[in-house]
Every structure is written in C-alpha cells, then in structure tokens.
DSSP file (Angstrom, degrees, kcal/mol; ACC not computed):
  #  RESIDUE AA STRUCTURE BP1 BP2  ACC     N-H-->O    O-->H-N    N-H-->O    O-->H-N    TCO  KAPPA ALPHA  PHI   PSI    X-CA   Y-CA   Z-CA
    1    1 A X     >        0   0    0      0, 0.0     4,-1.6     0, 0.0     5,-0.1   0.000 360.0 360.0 360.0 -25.1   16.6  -54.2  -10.6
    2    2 A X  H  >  +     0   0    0      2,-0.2     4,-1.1     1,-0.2     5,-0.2   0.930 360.0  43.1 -49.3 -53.2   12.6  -55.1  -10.0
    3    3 A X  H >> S+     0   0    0      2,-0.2     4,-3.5     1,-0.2     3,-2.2   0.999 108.0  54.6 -61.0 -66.6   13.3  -58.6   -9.8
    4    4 A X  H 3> S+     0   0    0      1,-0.3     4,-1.2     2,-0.2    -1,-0.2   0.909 117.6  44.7 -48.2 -30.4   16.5  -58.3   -7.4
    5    5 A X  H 3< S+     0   0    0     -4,-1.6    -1,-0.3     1,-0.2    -2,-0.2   0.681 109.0  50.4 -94.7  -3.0   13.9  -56.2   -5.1
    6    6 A X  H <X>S+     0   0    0     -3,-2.2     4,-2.7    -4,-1.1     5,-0.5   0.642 107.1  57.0 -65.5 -38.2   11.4  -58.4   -5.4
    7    7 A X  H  X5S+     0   0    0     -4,-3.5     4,-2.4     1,-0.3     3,-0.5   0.987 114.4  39.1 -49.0 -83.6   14.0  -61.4   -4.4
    8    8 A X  H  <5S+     0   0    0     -4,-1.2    -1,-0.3     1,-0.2    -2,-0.2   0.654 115.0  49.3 -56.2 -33.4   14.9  -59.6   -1.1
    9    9 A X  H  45S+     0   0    0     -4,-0.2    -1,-0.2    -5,-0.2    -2,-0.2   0.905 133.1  18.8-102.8 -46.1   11.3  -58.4   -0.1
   10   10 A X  H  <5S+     0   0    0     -4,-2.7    -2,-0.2    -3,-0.5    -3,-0.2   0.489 112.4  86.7-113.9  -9.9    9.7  -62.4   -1.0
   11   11 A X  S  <<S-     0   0    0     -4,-2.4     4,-0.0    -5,-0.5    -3,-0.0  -0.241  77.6-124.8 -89.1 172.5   13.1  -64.6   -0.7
   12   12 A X  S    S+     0   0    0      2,-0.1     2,-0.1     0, 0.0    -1,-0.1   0.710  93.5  37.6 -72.0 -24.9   14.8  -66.2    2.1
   13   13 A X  S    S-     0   0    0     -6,-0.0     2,-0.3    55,-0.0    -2,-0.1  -0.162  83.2-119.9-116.3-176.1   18.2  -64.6    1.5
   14   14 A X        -     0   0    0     -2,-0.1     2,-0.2     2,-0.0    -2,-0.1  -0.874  12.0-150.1-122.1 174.7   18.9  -61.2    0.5
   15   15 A X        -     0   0    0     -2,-0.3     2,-0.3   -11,-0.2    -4,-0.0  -0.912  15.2-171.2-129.1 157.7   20.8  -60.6   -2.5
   16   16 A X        -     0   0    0     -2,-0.2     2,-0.3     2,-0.0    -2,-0.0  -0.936   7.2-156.0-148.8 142.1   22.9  -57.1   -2.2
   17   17 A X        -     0   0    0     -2,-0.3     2,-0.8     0, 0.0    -2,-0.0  -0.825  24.4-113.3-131.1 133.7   24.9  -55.5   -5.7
   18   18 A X        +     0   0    0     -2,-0.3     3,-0.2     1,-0.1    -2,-0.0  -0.744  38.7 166.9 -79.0 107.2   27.7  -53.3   -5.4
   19   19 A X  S    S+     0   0    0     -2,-0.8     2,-0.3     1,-0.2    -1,-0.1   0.957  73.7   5.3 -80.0 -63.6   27.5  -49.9   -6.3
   20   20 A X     >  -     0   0    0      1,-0.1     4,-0.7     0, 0.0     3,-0.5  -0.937  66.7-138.1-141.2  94.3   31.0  -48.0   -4.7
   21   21 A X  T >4 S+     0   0    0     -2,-0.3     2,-2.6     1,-0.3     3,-2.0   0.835 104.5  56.9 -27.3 -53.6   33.6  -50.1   -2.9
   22   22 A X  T 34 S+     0   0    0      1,-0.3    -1,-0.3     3,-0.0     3,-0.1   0.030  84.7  71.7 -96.4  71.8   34.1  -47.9   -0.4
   23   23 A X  T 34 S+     0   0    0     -2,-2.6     2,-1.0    -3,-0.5    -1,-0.3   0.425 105.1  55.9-125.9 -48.1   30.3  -48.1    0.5
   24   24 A X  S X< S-     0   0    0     -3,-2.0     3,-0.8    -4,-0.7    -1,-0.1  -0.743  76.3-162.5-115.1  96.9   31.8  -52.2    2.0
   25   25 A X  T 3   +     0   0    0     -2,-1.0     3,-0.1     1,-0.2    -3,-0.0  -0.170  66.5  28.4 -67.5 164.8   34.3  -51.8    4.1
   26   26 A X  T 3  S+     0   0    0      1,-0.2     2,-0.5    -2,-0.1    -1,-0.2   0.521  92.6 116.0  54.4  15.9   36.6  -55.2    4.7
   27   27 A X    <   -     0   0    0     -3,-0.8     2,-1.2    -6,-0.1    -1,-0.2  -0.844  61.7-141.3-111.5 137.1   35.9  -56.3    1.5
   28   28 A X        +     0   0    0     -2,-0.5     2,-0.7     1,-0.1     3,-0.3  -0.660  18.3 177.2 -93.7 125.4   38.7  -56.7   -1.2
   29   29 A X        +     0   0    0     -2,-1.2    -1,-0.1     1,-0.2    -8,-0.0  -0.576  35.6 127.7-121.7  78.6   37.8  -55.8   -4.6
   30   30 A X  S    S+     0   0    0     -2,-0.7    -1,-0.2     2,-0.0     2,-0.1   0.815  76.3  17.6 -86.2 -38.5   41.2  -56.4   -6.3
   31   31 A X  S    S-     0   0    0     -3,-0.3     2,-0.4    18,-0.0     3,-0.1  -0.555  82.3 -80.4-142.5-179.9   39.8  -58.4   -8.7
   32   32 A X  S    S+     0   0    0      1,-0.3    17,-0.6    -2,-0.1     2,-0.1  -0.955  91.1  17.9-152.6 169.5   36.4  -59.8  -10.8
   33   33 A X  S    S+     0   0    0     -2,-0.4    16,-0.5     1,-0.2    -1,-0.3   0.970  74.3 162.6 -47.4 158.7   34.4  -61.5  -10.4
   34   34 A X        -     0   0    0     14,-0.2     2,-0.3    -3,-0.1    -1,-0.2  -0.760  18.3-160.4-120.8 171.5   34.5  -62.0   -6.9
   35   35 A X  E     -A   47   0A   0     12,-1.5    12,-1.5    -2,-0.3     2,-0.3  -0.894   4.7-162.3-148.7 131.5   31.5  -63.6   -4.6
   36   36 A X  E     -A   46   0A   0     -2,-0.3     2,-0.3    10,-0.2    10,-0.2  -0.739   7.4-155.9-103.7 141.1   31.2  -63.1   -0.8
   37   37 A X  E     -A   45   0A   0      8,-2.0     7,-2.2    -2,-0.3     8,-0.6  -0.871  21.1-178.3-129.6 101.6   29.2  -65.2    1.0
   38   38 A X  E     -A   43   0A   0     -2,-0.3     2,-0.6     5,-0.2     5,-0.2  -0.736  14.8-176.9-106.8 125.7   28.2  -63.3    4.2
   39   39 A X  E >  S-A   42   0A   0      3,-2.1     3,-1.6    -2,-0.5    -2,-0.0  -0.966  78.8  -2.4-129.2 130.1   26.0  -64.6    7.1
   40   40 A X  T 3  S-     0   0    0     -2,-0.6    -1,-0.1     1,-0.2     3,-0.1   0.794 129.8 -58.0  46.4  48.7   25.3  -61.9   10.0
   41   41 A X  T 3  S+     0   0    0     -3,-0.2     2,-0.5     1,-0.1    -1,-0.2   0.209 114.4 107.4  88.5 -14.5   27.4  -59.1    8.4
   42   42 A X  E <  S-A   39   0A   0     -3,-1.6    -3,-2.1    -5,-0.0    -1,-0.1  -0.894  76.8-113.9-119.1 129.5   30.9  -61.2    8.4
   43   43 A X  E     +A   38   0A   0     -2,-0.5    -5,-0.2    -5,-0.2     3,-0.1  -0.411  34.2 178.0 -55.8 125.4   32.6  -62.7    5.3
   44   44 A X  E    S-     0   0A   0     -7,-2.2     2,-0.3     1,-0.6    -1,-0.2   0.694  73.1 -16.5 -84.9 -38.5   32.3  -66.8    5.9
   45   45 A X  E     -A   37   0A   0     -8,-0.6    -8,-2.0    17,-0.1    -1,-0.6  -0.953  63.1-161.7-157.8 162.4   34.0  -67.4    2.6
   46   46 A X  E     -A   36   0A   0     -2,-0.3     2,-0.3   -10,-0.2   -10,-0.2  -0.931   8.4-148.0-151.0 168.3   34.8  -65.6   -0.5
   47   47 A X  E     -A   35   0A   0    -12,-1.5   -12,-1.5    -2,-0.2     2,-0.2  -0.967   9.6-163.4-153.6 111.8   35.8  -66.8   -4.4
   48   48 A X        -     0   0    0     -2,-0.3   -14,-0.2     1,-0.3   -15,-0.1  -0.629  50.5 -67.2-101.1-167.2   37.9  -64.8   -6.4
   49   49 A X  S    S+     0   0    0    -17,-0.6    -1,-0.3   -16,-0.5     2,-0.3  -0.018  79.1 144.8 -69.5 153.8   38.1  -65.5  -10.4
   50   50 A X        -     0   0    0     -3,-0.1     2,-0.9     0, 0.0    -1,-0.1  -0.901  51.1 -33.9-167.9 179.5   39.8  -69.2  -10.5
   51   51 A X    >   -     0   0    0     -2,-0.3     3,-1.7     1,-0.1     4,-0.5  -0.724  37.1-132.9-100.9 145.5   39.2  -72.0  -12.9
   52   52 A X  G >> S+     0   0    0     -2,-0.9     3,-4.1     1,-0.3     4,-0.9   0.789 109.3  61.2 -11.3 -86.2   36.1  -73.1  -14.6
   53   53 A X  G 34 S+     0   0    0      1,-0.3    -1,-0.3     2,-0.2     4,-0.2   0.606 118.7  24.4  -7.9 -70.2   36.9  -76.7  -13.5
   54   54 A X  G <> S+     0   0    0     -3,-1.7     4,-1.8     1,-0.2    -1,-0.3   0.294  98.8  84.6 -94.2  -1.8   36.7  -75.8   -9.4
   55   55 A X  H <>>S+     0   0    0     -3,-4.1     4,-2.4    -4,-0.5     5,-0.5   0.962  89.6  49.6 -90.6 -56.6   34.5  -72.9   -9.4
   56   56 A X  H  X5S+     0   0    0     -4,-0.9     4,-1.9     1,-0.2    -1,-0.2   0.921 116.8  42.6 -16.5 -42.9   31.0  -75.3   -9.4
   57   57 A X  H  >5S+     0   0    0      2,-0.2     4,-1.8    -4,-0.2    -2,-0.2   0.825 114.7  59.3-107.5 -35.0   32.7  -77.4   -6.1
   58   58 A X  H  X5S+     0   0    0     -4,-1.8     4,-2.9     2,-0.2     5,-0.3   0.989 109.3  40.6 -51.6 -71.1   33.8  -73.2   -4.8
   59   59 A X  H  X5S+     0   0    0     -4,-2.4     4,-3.0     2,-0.2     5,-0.5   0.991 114.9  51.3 -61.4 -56.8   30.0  -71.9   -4.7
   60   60 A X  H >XXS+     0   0    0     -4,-1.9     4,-2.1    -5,-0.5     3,-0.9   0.874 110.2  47.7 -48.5 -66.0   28.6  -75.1   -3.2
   61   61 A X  H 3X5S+     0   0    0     -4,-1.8     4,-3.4     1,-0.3    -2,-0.2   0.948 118.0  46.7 -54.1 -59.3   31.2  -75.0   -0.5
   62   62 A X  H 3X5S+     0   0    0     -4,-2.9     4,-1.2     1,-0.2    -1,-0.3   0.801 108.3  49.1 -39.1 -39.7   30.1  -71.2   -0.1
   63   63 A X  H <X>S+     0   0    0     -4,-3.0     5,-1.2    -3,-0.9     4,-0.7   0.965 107.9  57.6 -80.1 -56.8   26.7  -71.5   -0.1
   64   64 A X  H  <5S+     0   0    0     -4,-2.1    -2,-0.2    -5,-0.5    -3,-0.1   0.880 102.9  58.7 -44.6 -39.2   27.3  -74.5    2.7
   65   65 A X  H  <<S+     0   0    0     -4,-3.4    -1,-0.2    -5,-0.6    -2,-0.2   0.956 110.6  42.8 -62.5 -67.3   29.1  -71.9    5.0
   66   66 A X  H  <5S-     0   0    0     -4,-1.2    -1,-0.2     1,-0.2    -2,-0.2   0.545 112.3-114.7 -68.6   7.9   26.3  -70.0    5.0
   67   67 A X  T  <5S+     0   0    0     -4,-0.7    -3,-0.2    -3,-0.1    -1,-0.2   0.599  84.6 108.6 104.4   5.8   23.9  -72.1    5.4
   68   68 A X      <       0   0    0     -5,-1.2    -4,-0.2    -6,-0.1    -5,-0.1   0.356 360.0 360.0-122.0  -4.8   22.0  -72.0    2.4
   69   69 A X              0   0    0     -6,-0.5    -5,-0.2    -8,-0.1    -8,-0.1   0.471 360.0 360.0-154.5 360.0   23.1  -75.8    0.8
C-alpha cells in the first residue's frame, strides 16, 4: 500500500483500490476483474473479464479515453 500512496502523492494519475462496493456508487461489480477508466469522476470506458487475445487492444483503448495514451 506504500507504493500505491506514493504513486498518487508523485504520479500524474491517481490510482484508487476498492475496498466496499457500495463505497462507488454507479459502478457494476458483477464480475472480476473489471477496470474503470474514469476521468473527472465519470466512467469513460470500462473492461469486464473477456479474452486474453483483445484484452491488450481493451486497456489501450481505455487508457486513450482518458487521456493517458
């Protein structure tokens, strides 16, 4: 947990771990793993569990909604 708070204090981005779903409202956690990619509080894109194959070509396109490749 040092590092991940060192990340957010020195990084660009934040990084934020889920503790208790209903601590993040509008988000569905039906399933694992999931990754949100959230820019200025609002889901841009999200990735549930899918195949290997497409899941690389999924986070780049996620990370491009937010801004971040």
């Amino acid at each position: 947990m040092e590092e991940l708070t060192r990340a957010n204090r020195e990084g660009d981005f934040r990084y934020d771990v889920l503790y208790q779903a209903q601590e993040w409202k509008g988000f569905d956690f039906n399933s694992t793993p999931q990754f949100f990619f959230v820019r200025n509080g609002k889901i841009e894109y999200a990735i549930k569990s899918g195949k290997t194959a497409e899941f690389k070509a999924r986070l780049a396109e996620g990370l491009a909604k937010i801004g971040l490749r």
